[in-house]
N, C-alpha and C positions, 0 to 999 in steps of 0.2 A: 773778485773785482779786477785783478790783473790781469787774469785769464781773457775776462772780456774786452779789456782795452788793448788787448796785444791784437784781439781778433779784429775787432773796430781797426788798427794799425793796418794789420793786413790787405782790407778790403781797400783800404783807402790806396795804396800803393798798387794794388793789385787794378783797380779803377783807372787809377794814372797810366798804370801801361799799357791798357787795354785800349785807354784812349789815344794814347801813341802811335800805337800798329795802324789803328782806324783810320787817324789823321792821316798815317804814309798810306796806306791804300786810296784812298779818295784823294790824297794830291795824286796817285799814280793812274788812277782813273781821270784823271785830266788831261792824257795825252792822246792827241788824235787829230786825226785829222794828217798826219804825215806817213811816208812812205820812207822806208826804210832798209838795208841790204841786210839779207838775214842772219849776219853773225858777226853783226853789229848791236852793243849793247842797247841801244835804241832803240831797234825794233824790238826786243825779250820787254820793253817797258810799252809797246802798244800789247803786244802778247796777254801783261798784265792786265792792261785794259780790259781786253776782251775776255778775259778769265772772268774778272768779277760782272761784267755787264752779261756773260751768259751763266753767270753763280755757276762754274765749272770749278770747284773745288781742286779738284784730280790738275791743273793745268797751270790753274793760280799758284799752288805748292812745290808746281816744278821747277817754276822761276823766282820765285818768294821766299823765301829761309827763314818761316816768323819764328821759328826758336830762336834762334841764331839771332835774329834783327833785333829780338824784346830783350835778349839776354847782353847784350852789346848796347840798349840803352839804356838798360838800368842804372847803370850808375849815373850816366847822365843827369834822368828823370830826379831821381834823390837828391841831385846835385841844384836841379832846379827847385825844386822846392824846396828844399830847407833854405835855399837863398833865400826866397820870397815869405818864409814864416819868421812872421817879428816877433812870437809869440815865446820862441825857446832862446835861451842861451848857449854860447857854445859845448858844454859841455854837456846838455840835453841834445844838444842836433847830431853829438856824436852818438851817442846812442840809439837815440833814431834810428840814423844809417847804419849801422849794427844791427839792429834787429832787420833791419829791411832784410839786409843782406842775407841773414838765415832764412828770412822766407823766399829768394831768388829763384831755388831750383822748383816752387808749388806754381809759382808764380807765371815760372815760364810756360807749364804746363796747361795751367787754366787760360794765360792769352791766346794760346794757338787755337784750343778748344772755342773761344770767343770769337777770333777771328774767322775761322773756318764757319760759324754760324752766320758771318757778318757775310761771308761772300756765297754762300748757298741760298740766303734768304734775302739778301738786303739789307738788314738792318739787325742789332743784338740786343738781346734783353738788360734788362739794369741787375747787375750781378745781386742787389738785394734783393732782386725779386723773389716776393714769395705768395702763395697761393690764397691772400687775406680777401679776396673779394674786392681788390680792387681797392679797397682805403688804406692808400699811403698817405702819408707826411709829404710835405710840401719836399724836404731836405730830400725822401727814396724816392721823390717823381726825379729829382733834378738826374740827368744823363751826362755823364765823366764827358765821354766823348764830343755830345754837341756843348758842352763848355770849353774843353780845348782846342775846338774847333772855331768857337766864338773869340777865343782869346787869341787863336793866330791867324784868322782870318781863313785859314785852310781850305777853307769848303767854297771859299770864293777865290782863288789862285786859279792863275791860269798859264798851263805849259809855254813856254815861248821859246825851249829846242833845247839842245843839248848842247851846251855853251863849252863842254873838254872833257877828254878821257886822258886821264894819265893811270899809266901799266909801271907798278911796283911785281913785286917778288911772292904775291898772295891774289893777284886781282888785277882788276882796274875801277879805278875812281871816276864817277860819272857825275858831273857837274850839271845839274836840272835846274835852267834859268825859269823863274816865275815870275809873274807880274801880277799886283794885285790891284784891281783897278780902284777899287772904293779908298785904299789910300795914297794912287800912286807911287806905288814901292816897286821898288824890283830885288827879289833876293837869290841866292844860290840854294840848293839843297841837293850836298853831295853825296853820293852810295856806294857805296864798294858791291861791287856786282865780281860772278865768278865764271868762267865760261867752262860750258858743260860739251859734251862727247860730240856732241849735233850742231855745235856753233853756235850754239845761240847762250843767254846768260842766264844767271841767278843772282837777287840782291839778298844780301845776308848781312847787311849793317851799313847804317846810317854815321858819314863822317863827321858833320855837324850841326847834329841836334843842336845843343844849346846855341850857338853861334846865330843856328835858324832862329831861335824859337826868339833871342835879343832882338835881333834885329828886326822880326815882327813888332814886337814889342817897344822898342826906338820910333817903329814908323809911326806907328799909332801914335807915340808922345808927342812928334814933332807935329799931326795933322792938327792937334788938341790946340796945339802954341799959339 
């Protein structure tokens, strides 16, 4: 019985960061439309663009660090969800995140694998999928990603420029102004990007996930008010 509920654990976390990568690629897929100097971190995020619109795997991975990106939000992810479970107590959500954390290095493994599906084909299988004929449960049709995408609005953002680069001693930090029209929001989502041999970049971690993912969250409450 514990066996299966650690495994049940697993997928669920494993779901949440698969949803995550997905989220940042299709907000990254939202920039276009501009012209940019080539070794300038801005133009490696139209590069991104065109990675995933021609499903160029090989190209998308040059500028993309989805190990690095899922492994640098994990703790994040865990962090938002056990907020949001009213279900545990603190000393159950510690352990949660304990066990999460043992499964981090499978975890990473199977997102890149998932993503890599997502940008060859368009679109990624539901990790429960299994070969039944098609009769799932209402709970294995539901898709991680189009609910986290439903719950930040993601899939409907829209690029509005690169609002600041600031250069520390690892990178530089790229501040992605969005706008989301259905609730009049505008928020930041920052990436530490890494410049490569040819000038151009690589994004390898996301600087404020939860920050983003509030502040979606905030907007929606107040359009409700």
């Amino acid at each position: 019985m514990e066996e299966m509920e650690n495994k049940e654990t697993g997928k669920c976390w494993n779901k949440k960061l698969v949803a995550l990568v997905v989220a940042v690629v299709l907000i990254a897929c939202g920039v276009g439309g501009y012209m940019y100097y080539k070794r300038t971190p801005a133009y490696s995020l139209q590069l991104i663009q065109d990675s995933v619109k021609e499903h160029n795997w090989e190209k998308f991975s040059r500028h993309v660090d989805t190990k690095s990106l899922a492994d640098s939000a994990f703790d994040d992810i865990i962090e938002i969800s056990l907020e949001e479970d009213t279900t545990m107590d603190a000393q159950t959500k510690a352990l949660a995140a304990n066990f999460a954390k043992l499964l981090k290095p499978t975890l990473t493994s199977l997102i890149e694998s998932s993503v890599k599906e997502y940008v060859e084909t368009g679109e990624f299988k539901d990790l429960d999928d299994k070969k039944d004929g098609g009769k799932k449960s209402k709970r294995q049709k539901e898709n991680p990603a189009e609910n986290l995408l439903k719950e930040t609005n993601a899939d409907k953002l829209k690029f509005t420029g690169v609002k600041s680069t600031e250069k520390d001693g690892t990178g530089t930090v790229v501040a992605m102004g969005l706008h989301d029209e259905s609730l009049n929001a505008d928020y930041e989502l920052k990436i530490r990007m890494i410049q490569l041999e040819d000038g151009t970049w690589k994004m390898n971690k996301i600087e404020n996930l939860k920050d983003f993912y509030n502040a979606t969250k905030e907007a929606e409450k107040n359009k409700k008010a």
